[in-house]
C-alpha positions in Angstrom: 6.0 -17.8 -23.4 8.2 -15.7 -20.9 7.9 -12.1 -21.9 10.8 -9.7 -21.2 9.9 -6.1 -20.0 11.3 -2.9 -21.6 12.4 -0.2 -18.5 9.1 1.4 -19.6 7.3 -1.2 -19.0 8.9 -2.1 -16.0 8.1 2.2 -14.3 4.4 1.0 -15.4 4.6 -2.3 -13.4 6.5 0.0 -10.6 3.8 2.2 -10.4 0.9 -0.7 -10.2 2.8 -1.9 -7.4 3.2 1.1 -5.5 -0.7 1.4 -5.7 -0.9 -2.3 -4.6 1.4 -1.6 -1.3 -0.6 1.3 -0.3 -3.8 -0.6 -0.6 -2.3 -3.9 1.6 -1.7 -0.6 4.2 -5.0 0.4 4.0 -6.1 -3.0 4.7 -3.3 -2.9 7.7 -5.3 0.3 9.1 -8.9 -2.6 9.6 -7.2 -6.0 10.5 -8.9 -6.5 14.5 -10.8 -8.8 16.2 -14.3 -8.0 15.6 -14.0 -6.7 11.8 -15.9 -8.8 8.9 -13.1 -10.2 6.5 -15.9 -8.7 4.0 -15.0 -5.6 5.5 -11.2 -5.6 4.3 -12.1 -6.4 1.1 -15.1 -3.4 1.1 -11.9 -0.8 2.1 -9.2 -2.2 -0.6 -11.7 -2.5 -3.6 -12.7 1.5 -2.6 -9.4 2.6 -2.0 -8.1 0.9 -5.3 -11.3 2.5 -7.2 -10.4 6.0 -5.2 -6.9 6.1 -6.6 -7.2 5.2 -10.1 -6.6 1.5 -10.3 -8.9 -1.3 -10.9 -9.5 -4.6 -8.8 -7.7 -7.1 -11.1 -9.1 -10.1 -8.9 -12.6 -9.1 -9.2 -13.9 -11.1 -11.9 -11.3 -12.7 -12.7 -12.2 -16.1 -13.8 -15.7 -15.7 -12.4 -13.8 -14.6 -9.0 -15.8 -13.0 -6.8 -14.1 -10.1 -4.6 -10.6 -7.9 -4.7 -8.9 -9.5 -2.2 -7.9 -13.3 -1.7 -8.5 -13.5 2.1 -7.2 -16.6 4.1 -7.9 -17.0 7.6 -5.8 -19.8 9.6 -6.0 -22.8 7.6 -7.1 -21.2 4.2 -3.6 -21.2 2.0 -5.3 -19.1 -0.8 -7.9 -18.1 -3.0 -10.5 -17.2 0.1 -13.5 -15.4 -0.4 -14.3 -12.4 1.6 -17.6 -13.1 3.9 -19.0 -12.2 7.6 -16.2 -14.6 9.1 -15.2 -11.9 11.8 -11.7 -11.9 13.0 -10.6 -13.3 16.0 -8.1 -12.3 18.4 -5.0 -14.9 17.8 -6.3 -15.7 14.4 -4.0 -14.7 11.0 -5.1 -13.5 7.9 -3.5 -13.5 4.7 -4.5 -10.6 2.0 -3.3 -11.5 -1.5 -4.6 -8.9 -3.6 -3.8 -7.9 -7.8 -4.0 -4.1 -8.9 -4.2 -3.0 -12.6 -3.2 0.6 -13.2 -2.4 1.9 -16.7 -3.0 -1.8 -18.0 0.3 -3.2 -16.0 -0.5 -5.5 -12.4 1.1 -5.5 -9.4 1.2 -8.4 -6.9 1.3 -8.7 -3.6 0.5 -10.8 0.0 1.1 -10.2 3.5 -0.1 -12.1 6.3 -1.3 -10.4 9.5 -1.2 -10.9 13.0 -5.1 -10.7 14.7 -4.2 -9.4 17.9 -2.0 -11.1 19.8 -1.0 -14.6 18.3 0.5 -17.7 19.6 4.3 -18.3 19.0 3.3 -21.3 16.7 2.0 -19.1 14.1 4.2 -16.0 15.0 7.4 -18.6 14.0 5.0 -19.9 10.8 5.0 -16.5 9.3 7.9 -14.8 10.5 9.9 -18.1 8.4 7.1 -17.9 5.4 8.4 -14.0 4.7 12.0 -14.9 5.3 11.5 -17.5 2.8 10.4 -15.1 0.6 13.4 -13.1 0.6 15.4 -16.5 0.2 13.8 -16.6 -2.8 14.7 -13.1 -3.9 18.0 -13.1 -2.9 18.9 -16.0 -5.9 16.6 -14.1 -8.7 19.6 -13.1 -10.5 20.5 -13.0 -14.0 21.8 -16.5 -15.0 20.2 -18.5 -12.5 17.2 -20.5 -12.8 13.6 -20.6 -11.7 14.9 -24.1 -9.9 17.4 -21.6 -7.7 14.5 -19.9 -6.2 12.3 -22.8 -5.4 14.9 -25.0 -3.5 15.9 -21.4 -1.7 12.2 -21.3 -0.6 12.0 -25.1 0.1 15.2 -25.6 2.2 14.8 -22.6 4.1 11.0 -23.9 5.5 11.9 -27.7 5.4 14.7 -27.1 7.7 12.6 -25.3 10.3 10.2 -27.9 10.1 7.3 -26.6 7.9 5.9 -28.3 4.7 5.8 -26.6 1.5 2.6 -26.4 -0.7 3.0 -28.0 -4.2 -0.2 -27.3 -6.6 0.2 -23.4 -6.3 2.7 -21.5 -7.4 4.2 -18.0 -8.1 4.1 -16.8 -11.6 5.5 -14.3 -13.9 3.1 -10.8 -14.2 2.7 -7.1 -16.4 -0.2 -7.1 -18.8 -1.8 -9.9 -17.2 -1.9 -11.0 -14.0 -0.6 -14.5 -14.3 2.2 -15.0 -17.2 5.0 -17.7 -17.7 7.1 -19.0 -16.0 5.5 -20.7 -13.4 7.5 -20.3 -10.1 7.0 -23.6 -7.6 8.6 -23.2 -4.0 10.0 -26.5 -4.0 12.2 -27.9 -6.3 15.9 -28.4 -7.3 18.7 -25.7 -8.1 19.8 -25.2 -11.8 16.8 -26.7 -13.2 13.4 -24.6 -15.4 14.1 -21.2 -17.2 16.7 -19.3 -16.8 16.8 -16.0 -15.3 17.4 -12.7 -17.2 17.3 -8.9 -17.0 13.5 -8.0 -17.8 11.3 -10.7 -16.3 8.9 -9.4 -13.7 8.0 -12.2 -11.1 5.4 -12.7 -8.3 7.6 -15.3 -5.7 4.9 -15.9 -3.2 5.8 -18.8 -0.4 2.5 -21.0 0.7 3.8 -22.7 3.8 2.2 -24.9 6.3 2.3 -25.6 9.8 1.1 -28.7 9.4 1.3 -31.7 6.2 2.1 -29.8 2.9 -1.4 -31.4 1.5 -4.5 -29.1 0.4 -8.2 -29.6 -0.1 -9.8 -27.3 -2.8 -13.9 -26.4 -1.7 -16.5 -27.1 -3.6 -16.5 -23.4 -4.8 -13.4 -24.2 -6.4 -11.9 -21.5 -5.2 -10.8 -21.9 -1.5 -7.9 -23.8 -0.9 -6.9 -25.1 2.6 -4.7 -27.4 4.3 -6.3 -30.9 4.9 -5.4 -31.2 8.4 -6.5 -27.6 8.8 -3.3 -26.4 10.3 -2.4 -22.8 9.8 -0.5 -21.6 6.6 1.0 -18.5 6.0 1.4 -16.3 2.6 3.5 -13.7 1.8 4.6 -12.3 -1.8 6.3 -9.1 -3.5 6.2 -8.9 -6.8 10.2 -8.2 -8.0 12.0 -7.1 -11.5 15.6 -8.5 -13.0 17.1 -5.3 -13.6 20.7 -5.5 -14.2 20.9 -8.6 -13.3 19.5 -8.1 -10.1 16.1 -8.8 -8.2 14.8 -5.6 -7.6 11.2 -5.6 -5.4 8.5 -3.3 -7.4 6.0 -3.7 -4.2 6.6 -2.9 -0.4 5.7 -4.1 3.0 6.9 -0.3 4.4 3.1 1.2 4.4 2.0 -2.1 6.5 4.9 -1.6 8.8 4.2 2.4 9.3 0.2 0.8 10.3 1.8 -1.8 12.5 4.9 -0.4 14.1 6.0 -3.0 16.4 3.3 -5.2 15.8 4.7 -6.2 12.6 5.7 -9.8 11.6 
């Protein structure tokens, strides 16, 4: 069931989200060679904690840390350990935060120094995917709009699109109908209206589009183990229109001109 959110419900979801972008800058402020992806998660789950908010992804379903970390070839769902970063590696940082009992969604993947064009191009087109995506999340059209906008955009730049996760709707929980796929065809799956909240989060791949989930059965990575990217806002139909509750603005102030 796709639940519709009141405007008061949707300044709760706001505020999550603001929470959430200031944490991912936080994490901006740590991401260097030589720091312990165990680390990152150490300073979100205390700066979360610090502000009010609670760690949504700790826990949930027996997961084990705030953060989703994914280092190269890891699409999603990493656990934070003593991996430490490596200059020329990127790291994705999908994390949930729960504030007054609404969620806001976010991922950005970062550059580890300096990177190699290959994956510079692999991200820069993930997050312009993303905004593909958000660009068609208008009253009226479908779900099917925004996962062919994702799809097209990557296929035709010659990356693969992963197919068993998805973005997902959001606000009391974390994960709520509809399901959002990034591939797919236009004018097909729910339709769009004023008061959904949705996460769109592109998983692209350098390599194949095809994924091997560990034996944790959390981490997921590509099965060639070529490097994916990640990047997700979470975004409201208000008026018709996409509006995006989360920011990339407090990485960008970390980054300056280091920014994907």
């Amino acid at each position: 069931m796709i639940f519709l959110k009141t405007p008061e419900e949707i300044e709760l979801i706001r505020k999550a989200c603001a929470l959430t972008s200031l944490t991912l800058g936080e994490i901006a402020k740590w991401v260097k060679p030589g720091v312990t992806t165990l680390k990152l998660d150490t300073i979100a789950r205390e700066f979360i904690l610090d502000n009010g908010g609670k760690p949504a992804c700790l826990g949930y379903a027996g997961f084990p840390a705030t953060v989703c970390i994914e280092v190269n070839e890891t699409v999603v769902h990493g656990f934070p350990s003593n991996y430490t970063l490596r200059e020329g590696d990127i790291v994705g940082t999908d994390l949930v935060v729960e504030l007054d009992g609404m969620n806001g969604d976010m991922c950005y993947t970062f550059p580890v120094g300096e990177i190699s064009d290959e994956k510079y191009q692999l991200c820069r087109t993930t997050k312009e995917s993303l905004y593909k995506g958000i660009e068609v999340c208008k009253e009226g059209n479908r779900i099917g709009d925004i996962s062919n906008a994702v799809q097209r955009y990557c296929q035709n730049r010659g990356y693969t699109v992963v197919r068993e996760m998805c973005g997902h709707g959001i606000g009391r929980d974390m994960h709520e109908d509809p399901e959002i796929p990034n591939y797919g065809r236009r004018a097909t799956g729910p339709v769009i209206r004023s008061g959904m909240v949705l996460c769109i989060e592109p998983m692209i791949n350098m390599g194949a589009r095809h994924i091997v989930i560990e034996r944790d059965g959390w981490n997921c990575r590509t099965r060639d183990r070529k490097p994916s990217a990640h990047y997700e806002h979470t975004v409201a139909v208000v008026d018709g229109k996409p509006e995006i509750l989360t920011s990339f603005e407090p990485v960008y102030e970390v980054l300056q001109d280091r920014f994907i």
